[in-house]
PLY file of the C-alpha trace (Angstrom):
ply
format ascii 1.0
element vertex 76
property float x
property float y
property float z
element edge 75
property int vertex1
property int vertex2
end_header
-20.82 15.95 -50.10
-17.94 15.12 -52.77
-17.55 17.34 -55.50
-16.60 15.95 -58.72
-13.33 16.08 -60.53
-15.08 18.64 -63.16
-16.71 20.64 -60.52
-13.34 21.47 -59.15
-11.69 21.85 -62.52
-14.37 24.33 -63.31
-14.30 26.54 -59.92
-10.80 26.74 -60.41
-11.03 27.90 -64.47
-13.93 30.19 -63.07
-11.34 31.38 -60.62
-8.66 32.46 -62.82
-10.66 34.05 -65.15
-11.74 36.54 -62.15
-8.70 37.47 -61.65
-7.78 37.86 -65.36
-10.70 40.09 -65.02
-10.17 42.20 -62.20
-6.42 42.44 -63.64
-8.00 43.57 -67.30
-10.25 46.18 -65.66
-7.36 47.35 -63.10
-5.13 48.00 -66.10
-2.50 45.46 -64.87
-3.20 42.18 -66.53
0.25 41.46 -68.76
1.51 38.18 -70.70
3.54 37.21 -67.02
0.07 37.42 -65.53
-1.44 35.23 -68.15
1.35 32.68 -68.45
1.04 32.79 -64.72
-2.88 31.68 -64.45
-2.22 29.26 -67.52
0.45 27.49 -65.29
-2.16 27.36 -62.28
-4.62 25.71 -63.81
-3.01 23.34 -65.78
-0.89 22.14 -62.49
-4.51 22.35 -60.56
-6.28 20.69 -63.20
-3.20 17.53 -63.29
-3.49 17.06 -59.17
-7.53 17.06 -59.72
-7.21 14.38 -62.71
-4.47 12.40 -60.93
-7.08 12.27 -57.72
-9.68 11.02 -59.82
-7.81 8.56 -61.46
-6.77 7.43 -58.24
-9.99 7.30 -56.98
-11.66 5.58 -59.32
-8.88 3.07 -59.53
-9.34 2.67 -55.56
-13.13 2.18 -56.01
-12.84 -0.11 -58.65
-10.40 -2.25 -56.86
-12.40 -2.56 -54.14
-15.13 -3.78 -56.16
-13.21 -6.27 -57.77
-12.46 -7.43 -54.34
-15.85 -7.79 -53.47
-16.83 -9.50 -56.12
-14.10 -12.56 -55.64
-14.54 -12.64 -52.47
-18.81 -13.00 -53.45
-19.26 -9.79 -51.01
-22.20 -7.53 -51.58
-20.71 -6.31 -55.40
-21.22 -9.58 -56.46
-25.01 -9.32 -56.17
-25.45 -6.27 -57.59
0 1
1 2
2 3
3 4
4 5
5 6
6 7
7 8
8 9
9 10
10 11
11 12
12 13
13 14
14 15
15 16
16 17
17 18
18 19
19 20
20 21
21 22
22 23
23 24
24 25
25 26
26 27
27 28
28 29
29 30
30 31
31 32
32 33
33 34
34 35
35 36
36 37
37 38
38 39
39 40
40 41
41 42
42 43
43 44
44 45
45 46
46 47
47 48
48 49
49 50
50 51
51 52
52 53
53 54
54 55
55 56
56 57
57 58
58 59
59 60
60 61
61 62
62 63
63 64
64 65
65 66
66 67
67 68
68 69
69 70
70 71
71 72
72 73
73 74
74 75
């Protein structure tokens, strides 16, 4: 099973706002924690769109392949 770029993204928002959470009700959640789970996600979130631009630029190549070469993407 592959889960899609936007799955991921959204675990890992659904992840730090747990912990921003948990930090609130704990008393200890400060602007160092927030800046903190900011930079997490947004470094998370640039892999997952750079792996599904790299993806998709894989897949489509392949196709393209396919399709010169009159392979199965051709009939489709």
């Amino acid at each position: 099973m592959v889960i899609s770029a936007q799955e991921r993204l959204a675990d890992v928002v659904a992840a730090a706002v747990e912990v921003a959470a948990e930090a609130g009700e704990a008393g200890t959640y400060t602007a160092d924690l927030a800046r903190t789970l900011t930079a997490v996600v947004g470094k998370v979130g640039a892999r997952i769109a750079i792996d599904a631009e790299t993806r998709g630029f894989s897949s489509g190549w392949s196709e393209a392949v396919a399709i010169t070469a009159g392979g199965p993407a051709a009939r489709s």
